[in-house]
C-alpha positions as CSV (number, residue, x, y, z in Angstrom):
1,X,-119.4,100.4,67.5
2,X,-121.2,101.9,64.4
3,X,-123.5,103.4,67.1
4,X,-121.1,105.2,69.4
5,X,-119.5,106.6,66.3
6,X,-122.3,108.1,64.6
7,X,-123.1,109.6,68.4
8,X,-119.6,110.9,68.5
9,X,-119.8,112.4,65.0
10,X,-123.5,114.4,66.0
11,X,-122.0,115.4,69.2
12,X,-119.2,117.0,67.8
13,X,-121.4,118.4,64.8
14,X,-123.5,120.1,67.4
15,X,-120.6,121.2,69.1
16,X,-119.2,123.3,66.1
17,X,-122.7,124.2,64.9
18,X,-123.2,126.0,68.8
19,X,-119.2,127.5,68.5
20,X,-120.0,129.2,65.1
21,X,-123.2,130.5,65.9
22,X,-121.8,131.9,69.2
23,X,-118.3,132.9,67.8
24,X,-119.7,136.2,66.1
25,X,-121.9,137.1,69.3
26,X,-118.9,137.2,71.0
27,X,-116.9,139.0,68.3
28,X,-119.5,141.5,68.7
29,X,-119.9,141.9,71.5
30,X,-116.0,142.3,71.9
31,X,-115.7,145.0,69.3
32,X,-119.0,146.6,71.2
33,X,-116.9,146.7,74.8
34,X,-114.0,148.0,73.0
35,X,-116.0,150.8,71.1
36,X,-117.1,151.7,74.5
37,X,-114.0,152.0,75.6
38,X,-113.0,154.3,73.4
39,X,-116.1,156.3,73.3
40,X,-115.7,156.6,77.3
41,X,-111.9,157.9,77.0
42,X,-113.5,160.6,74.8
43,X,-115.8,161.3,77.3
44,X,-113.7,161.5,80.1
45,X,-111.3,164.1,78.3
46,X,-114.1,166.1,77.7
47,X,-114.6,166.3,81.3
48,X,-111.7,167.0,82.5
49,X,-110.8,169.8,80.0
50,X,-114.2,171.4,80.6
51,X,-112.9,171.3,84.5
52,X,-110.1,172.8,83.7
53,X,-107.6,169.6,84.2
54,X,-105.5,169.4,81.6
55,X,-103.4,166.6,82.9
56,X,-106.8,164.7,83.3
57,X,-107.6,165.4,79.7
58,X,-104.0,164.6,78.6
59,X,-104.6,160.9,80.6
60,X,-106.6,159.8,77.1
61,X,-103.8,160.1,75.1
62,X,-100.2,157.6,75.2
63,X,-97.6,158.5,77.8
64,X,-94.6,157.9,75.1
65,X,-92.1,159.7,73.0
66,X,-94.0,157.8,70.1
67,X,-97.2,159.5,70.5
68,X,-97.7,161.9,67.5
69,X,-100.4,165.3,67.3
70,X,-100.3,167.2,63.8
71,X,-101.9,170.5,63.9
72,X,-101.7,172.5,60.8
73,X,-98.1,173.1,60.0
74,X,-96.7,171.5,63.2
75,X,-95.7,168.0,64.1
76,X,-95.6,167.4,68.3
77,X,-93.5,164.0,68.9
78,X,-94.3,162.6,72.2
79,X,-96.9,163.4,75.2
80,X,-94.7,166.0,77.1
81,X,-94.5,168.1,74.1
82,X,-98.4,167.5,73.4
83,X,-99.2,169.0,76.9
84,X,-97.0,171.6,76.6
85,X,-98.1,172.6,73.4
86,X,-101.8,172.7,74.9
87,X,-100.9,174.3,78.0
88,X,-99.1,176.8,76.2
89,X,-102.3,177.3,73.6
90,X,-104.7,176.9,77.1
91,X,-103.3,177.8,80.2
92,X,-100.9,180.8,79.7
93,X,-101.7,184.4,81.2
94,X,-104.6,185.2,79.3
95,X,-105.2,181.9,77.9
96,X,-108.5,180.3,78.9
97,X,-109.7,176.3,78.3
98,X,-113.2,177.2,77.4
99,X,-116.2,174.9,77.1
100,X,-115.3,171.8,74.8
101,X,-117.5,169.7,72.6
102,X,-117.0,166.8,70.3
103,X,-120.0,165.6,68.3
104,X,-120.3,163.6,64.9
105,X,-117.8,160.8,66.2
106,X,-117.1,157.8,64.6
107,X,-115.4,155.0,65.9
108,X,-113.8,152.4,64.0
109,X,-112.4,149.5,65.1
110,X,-109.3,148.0,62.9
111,X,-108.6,146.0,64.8
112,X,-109.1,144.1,68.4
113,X,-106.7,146.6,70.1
114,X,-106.7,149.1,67.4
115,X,-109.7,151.9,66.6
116,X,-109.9,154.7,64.3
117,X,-112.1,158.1,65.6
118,X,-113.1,160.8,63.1
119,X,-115.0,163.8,64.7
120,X,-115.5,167.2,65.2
121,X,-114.5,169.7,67.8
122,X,-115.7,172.8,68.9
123,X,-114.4,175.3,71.9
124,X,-116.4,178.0,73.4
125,X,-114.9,180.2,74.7
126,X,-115.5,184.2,76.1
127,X,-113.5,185.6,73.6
128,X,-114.2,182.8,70.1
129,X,-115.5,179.8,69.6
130,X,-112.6,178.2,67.4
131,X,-113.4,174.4,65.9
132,X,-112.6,171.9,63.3
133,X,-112.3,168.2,61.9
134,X,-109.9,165.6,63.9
135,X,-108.7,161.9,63.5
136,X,-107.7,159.6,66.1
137,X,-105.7,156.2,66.2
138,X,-106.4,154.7,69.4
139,X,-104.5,151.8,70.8
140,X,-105.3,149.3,73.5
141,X,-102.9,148.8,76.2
142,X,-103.2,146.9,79.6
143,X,-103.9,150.2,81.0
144,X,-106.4,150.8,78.6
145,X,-107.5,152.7,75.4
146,X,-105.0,155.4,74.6
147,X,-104.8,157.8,71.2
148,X,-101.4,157.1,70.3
149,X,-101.8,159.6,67.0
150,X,-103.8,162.8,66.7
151,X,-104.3,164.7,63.4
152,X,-106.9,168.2,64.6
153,X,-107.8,170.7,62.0
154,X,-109.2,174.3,62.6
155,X,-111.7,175.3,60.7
156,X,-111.0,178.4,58.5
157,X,-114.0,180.6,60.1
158,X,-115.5,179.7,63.6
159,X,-118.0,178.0,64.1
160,X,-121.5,180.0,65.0
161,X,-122.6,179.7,68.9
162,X,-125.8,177.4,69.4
């Protein structure tokens, strides 16, 4: 009986011993997939705003009253008031999207379904190239990584062409 116990007891040792040596491979690799996540919804608005699609671009972001985008003095509540601020800014006669560019990101994740972006943005344009500093809270939903809180700064002077 002695036997089977002490064969038991090293089994299960083994057991935990393999669980915590995988457990933060898997954490990792978890919090890698979800940084790529977030990196790719990035990406993809990129694309789309440098196509012109502004409802593509506008996909990244939270379809909810909730969502919130601070720009200087102003406070936008919710997604349909985000796009129309930027269609308005973008899209009017006259208005044109320009060339976009983020660079300097850093993703942080908070949490398993919660990340934290810091970057900076720059849009050429063929009248100014305007940029600046932003902060994103993203937020994972079944449909997938959304910013659910935008904070975008403009830079006091623009920023010189490359």
């Amino acid at each position: 009986m002695f036997a089977s116990w002490s064969r038991a007891s090293s089994l299960f040792a083994i057991a935990i011993l393999c669980y915590l040596v995988a457990y933060p491979k898997a954490n990792a690799s978890d919090a890698d997939a979800s940084l790529n996540a977030v990196r790719q919804v990035l990406d993809s608005q990129v694309a789309a705003w440098n196509k012109g699609d502004l409802k593509g671009f506008m996909a990244g972001y939270w379809k909810s009253e909730k969502l919130t985008f601070f720009s200087g003095d102003k406070i936008e509540h919710g997604w349909q008031a985000t796009y129309d601020r930027y269609q308005k800014r973008y899209q009017a006669d006259g208005k044109e999207m320009g060339k976009l560019t983020f660079s300097e990101l850093e993703i942080e994740m908070l949490g398993a379904d919660t990340a934290w972006v810091r970057g900076r943005w720059k849009l050429v344009t063929s009248k100014e190239t305007p940029g600046g500093l932003f902060t994103l809270v993203f937020k994972k939903f079944p449909e997938g990584w959304r910013i659910v809180h935008d904070h975008t700064s403009a830079a006091q002077k623009q920023i010189p062409e490359e």
